[in-house]
ZATIKOL-433762 format. One record per residue (C-alpha): residue number from 1; chain; x, y negated, z. Coordinates in nm, 2 decimals, padded with zeros to 4 digits. Each point is the difference from the previous one (the first is absolute). Layout:
N
- NUM; A; X; Y; Z $
...
end
This chain:
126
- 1; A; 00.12; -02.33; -03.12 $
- 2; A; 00.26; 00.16; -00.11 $
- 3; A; -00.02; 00.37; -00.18 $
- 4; A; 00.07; 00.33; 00.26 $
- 5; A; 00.09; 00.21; -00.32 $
- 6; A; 00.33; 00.05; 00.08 $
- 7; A; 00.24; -00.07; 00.32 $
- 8; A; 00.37; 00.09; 00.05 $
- 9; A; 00.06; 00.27; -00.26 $
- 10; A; -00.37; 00.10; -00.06 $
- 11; A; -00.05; 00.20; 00.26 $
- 12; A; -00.32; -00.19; 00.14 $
- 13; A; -00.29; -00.05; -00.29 $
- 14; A; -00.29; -00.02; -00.13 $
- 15; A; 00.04; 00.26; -00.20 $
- 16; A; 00.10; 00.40; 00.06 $
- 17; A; -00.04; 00.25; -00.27 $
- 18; A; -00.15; 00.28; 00.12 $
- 19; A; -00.07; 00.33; -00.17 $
- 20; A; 00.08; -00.14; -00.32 $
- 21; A; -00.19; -00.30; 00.02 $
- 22; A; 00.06; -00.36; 00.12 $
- 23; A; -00.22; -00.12; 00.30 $
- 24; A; 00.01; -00.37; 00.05 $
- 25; A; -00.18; -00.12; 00.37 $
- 26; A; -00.02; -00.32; 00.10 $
- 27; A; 00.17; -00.06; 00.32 $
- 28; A; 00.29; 00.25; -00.02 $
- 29; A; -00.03; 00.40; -00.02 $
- 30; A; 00.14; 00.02; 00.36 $
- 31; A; -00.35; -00.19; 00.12 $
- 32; A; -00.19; 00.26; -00.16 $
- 33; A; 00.25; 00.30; 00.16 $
- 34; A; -00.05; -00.15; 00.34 $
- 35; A; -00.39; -00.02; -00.07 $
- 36; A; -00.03; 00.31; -00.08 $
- 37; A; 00.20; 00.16; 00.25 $
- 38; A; -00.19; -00.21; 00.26 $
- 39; A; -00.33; 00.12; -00.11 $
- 40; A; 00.14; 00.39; 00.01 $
- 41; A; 00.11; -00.06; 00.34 $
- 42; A; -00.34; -00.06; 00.08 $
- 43; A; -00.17; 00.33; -00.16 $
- 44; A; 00.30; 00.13; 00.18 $
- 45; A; -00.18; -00.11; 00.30 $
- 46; A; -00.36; 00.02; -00.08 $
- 47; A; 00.03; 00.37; -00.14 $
- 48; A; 00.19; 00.12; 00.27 $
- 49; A; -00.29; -00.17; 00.27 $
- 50; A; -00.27; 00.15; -00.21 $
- 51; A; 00.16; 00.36; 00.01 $
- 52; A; 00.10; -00.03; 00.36 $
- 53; A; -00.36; -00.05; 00.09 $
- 54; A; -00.11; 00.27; -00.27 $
- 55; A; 00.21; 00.28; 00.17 $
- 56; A; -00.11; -00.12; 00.34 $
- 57; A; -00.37; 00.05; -00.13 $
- 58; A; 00.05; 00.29; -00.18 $
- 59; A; 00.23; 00.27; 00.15 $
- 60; A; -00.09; 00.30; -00.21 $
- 61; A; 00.14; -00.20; -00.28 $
- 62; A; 00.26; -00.16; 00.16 $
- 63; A; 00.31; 00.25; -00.19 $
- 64; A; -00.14; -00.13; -00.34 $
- 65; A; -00.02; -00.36; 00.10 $
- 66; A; 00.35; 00.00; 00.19 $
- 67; A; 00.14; 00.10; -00.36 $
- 68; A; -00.18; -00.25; -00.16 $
- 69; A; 00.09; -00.28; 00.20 $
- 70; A; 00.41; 00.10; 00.00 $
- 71; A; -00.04; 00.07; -00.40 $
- 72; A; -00.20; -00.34; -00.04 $
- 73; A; 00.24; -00.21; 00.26 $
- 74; A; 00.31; 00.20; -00.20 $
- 75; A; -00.14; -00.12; -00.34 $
- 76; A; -00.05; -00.39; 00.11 $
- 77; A; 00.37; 00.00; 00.18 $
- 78; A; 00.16; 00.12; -00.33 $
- 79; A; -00.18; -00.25; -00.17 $
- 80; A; 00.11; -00.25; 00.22 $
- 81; A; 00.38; 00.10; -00.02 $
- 82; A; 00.01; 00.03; -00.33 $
- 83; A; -00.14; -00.35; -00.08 $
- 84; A; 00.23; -00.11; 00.29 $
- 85; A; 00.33; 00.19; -00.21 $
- 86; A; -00.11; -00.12; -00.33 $
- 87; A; 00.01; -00.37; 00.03 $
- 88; A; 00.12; -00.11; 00.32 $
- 89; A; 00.30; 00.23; 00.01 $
- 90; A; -00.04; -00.07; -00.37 $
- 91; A; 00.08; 00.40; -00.13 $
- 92; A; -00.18; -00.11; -00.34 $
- 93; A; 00.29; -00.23; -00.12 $
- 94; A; 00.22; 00.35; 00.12 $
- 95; A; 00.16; 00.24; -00.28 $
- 96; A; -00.25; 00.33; 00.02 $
- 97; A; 00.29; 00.22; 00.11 $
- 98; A; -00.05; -00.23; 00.35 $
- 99; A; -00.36; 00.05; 00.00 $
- 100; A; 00.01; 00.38; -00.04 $
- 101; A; 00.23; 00.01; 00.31 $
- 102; A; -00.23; -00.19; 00.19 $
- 103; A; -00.31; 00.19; -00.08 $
- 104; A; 00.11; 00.39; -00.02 $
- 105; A; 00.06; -00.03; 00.39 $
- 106; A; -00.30; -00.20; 00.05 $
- 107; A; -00.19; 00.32; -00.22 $
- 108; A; 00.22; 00.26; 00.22 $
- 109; A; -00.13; -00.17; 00.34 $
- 110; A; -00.41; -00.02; -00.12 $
- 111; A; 00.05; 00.36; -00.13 $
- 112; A; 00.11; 00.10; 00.36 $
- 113; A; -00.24; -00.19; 00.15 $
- 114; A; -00.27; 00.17; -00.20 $
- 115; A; 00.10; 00.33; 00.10 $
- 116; A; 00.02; -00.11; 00.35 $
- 117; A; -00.29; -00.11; -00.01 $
- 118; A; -00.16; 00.28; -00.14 $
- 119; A; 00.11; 00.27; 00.32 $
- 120; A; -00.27; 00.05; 00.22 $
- 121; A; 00.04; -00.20; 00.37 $
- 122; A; 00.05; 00.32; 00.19 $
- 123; A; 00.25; 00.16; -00.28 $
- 124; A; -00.07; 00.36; -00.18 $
- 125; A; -00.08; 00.31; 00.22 $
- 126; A; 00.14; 00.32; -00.12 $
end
């Protein structure tokens, strides 16, 4: 068998040094990505079911657990991108002046969301 450490310029491995350390998995780093994007797809899912059925059971709470579920679902999709940005689209091999103009729009756009998110449905009475 032959050895998966290295193909075409060394962008596919084994190997991916991450936070300062070197992570070796067996199988290839992208397996592990798509596993664990899969599996966050599917809290994706199951959370947002679970909360669906909580607001329809609980009205009186349903404002709390509406904010919940978008901050939760929010949280899990920026997880997902990023792992999708980092090594598919391969932004960690990138000089860090590339990765700062990537993420300060990404951080403008969640800000704004937050805030959005944080108006009441039927807007401010004066």
């Amino acid at each position: 068998m032959a050895d998966a450490t290295h193909h075409e310029g060394g962008h596919h491995s084994n190997t991916v040094s991450l936070l300062g350390r070197e992570i070796t998995v067996e199988g290839g780093i992208y397996t592990v990505v798509f596993g664990a994007l899969a599996v966050l797809t599917v809290i994706e899912v199951v959370s947002a079911e679970f909360l669906k059925g909580a607001i329809h059971d609980a009205p009186s709470a349903a404002a709390t657990l509406q904010a919940i579920k978008a901050i939760l679902l929010l949280g899990i999709a920026i997880i997902k991108s990023s792992l999708v940005i980092w090594f598919y689209m391969h932004l960690r091999e990138e000089k860090p002046l590339i990765a700062i103009v990537i993420l300060l729009p990404l951080l403008v756009a969640s800000l704004s969301i937050m805030f959005l998110l944080a108006i009441p449905p039927l807007g401010y009475s004066i």
